[in-house]
N, C-alpha and C positions, 0 to 999 in steps of 0.2 A: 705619342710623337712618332712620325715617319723618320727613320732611321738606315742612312743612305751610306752604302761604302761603295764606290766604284774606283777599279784601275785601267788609268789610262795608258799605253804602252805607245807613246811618243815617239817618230820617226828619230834615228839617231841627229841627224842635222840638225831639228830641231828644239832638242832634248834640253840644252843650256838655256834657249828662249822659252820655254813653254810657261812662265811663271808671267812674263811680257804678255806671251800672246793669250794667255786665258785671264788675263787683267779683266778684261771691261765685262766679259760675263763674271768673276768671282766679283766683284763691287756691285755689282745691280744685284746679283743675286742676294747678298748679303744687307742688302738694302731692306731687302722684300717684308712688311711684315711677321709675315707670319716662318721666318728662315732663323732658326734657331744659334746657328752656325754652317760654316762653309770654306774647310780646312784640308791645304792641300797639304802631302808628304812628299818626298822624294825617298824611293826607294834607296837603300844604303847599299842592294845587292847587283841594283839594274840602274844605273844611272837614266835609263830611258824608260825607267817606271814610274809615274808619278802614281800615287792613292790620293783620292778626295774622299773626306769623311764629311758627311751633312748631314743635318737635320731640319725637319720643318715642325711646327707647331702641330698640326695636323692634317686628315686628307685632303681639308677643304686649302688648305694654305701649300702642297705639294701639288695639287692642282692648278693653284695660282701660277706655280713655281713652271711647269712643264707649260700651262697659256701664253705665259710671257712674251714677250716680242724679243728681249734679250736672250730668250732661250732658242727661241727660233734662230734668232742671229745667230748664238754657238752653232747648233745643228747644221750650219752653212760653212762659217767659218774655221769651226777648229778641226773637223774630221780631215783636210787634208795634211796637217800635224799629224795624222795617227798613222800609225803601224798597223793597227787591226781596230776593230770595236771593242770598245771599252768592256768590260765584265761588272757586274752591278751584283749587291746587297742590298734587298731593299726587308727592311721590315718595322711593322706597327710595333711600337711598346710602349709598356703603358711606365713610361719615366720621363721626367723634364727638365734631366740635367745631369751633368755626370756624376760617379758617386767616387767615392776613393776607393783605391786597390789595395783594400787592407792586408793583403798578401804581403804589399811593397813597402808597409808602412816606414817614413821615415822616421817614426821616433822610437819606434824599435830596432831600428840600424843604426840607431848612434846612442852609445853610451852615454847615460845621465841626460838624454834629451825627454824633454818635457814631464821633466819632475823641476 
């Protein structure tokens, strides 16, 4: 799986709308075959930080993902939303889903849970 973190650091002005204005590229992208997910955050520390977390099935399907015509369309229309260029994680691993944080596990933080 390609394994994608990027933060986008949103003009203050447009910080409230940026869930609006990255609408039609998160739906086509999330459409795409081979798009495993494609999930944005909002920073708790920077209100004009969003993270997008994604994944694709594979290179061939990240490929797809970067050919697009809806990708092209972002690369036009959201950079003047941004404060700066975005900062990217990109990496191959070999998973195809998320797993649990058994660190966090909740039936270990609650007495008499799952017995």
């Amino acid at each position: 799986m390609i394994f994608i973190t990027a933060k986008f650091r949103v003009l203050p002005e447009h910080a409230d709308r940026w869930p609006e204005i990255a609408r039609d590229f998160t739906e086509a992208t999330r459409a795409e075959p081979g798009c495993m997910w494609f999930d944005w955050s909002r920073s708790i520390d920077d209100p004009a930080e969003y993270v997008l977390v994604e994944a694709f099935r594979d290179g061939e399907a990240g490929a797809a993902h970067v050919g697009s015509e809806h990708f092209r369309a972002a690369q036009r229309e959201l950079p003047p939303h941004l404060a700066e260029t975005p900062l990217i994680i990109n990496a191959d691993i070999d998973q195809d889903e998320w797993s649990r944080l058994g660190e966090m596990s909740v039936e270990q933080a609650r007495p008499g849970a799952g017995s």
